[in-house]
C-alpha positions in Angstrom: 146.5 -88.4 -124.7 149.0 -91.4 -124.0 148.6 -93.2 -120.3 151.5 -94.8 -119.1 152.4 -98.6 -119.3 150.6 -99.0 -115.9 146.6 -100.2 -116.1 144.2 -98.2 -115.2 142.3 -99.0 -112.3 138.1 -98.9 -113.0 135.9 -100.3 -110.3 131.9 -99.4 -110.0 129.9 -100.0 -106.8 132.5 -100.4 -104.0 131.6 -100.7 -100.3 133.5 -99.3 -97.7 135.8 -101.9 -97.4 136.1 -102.4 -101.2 136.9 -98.9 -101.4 140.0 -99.0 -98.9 141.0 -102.3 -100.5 141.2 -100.5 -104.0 143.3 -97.3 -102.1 145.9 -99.1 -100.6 146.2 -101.2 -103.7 146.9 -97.9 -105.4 149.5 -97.1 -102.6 151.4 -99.8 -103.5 150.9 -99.2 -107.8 152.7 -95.8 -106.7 155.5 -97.3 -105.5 155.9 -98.3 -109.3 155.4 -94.8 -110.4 157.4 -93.1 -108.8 157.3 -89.2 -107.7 153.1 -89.4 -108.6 151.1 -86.9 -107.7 147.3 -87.9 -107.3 144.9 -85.3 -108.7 141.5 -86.2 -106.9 138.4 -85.7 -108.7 134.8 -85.5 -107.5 131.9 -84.0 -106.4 131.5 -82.6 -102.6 130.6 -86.0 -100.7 132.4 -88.0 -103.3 134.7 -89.8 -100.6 138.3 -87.9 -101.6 139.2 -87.4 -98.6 137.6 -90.9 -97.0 140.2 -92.5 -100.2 143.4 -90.8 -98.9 142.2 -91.5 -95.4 142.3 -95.3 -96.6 145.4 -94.7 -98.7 147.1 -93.6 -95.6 146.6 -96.7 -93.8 149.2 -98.3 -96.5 151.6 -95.6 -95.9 151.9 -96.7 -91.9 150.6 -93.5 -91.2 149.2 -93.7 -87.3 147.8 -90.1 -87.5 143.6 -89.7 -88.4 143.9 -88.3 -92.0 141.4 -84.9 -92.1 140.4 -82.8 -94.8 143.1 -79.7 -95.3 139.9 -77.5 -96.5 141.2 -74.8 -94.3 144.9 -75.2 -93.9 145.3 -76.1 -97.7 147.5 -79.0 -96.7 147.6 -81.3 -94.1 151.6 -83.3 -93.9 151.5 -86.6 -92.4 154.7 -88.9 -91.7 154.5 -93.1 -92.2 156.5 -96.0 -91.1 156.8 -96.7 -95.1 156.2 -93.3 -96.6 154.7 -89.9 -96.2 151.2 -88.3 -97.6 150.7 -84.5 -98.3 147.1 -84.0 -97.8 146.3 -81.4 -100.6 142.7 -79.5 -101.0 142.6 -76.6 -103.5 139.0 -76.0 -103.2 138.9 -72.3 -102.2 141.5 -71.1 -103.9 141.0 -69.6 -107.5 142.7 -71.0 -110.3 146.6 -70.4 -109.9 149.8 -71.1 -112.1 152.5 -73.2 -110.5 154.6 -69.7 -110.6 152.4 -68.3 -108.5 152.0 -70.8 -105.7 153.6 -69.6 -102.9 154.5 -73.0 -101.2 158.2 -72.7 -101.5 158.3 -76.5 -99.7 155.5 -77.5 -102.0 158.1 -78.5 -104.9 160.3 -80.0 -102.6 157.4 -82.7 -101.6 156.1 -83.1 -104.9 159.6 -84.1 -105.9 159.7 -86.8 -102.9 159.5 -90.4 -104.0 158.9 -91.8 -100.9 155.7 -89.0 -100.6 152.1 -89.4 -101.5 151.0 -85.9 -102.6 147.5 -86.0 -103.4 145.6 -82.8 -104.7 141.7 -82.5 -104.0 140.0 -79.6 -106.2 143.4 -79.9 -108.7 141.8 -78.0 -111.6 142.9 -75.0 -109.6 146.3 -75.8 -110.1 145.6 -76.9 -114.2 149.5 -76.6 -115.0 150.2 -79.0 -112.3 150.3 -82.4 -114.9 152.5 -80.3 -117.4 155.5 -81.2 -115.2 154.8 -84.4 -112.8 154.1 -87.8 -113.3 150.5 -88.4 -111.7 147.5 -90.3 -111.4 144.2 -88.7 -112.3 141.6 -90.5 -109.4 137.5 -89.8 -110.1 135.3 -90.4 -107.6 131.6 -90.5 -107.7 129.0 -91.4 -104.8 125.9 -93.4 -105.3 124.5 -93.4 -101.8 126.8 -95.8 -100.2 128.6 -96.9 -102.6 131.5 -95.6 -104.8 132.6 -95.5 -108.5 136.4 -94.9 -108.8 138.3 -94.8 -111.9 142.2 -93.4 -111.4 144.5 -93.5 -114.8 148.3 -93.1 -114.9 150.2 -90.4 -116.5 153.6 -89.3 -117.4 154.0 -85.0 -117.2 152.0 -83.3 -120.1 150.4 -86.6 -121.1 146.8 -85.1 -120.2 144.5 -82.1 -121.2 142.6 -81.3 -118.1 
């Protein structure tokens, strides 16, 4: 499995602040890596959502960021980009075909959008066609570990 040219990102024990520090950092990585999709990773409680909450901040995004657990996605508009709030978790596992978010593609394909994907492993062909950045989160009390690697499409097994 090849990573793009871009570093990956690996940080252990982060505080709150440390921990929006390293999102918007990321933000502005993407703007590098164009049309990413971020496929979050982590346990209930890991901080996903708290992450693209932070993340959101960078996109000028006035709007409080909550998680789309029962809407499935939650759109958000910035002064200096967008964010499509994704979360996946009570869905079973689907093929892209039968997704049946028509304007889904059309914000994926967005360069100026953040789409990021909690629970993506129910969407496992999703990497097979998008640039993205895999994001793991694990919480140890306060603190969190975060390690997010770059991808081009079909780079990565899931």
């Amino acid at each position: 499995m090849k990573e793009s040219a871009i570093e990956p990102i690996v940080a252990d024990d982060l505080n709150e602040i440390e921990t929006e520090r390293l999102a918007l950092s990321l933000v502005e990585r993407c703007r590098v890596f164009p049309g990413a999709v971020w496929l979050m990773e982590g346990d209930l409680g890991a901080g996903k959502t708290t992450f693209v909450r932070f993340a959101s901040q960078g996109l000028g995004i006035d709007d409080t960021v909550n998680s789309p657990t029962f809407n499935l996605c939650n759109q958000y508009e910035g002064r200096s980009g967008n964010l499509n709030h994704f979360d996946l978790y009570r869905l079973s596992p689907l093929s892209l075909d039968e997704l049946e978010f028509a304007e889904l593609w059309e914000s994926l394909s967005d360069t100026f959008t953040i789409n990021a994907i909690e629970w993506w492993t129910r969407l496992p062909s999703i990497h097979s066609r998008l640039p993205f950045v895999r994001i793991r989160l694990a919480a140890n009390g306060e603190k969190r570990s975060i390690i997010a690697h770059f991808f081009e499409p079909g780079e990565m097994k899931p």
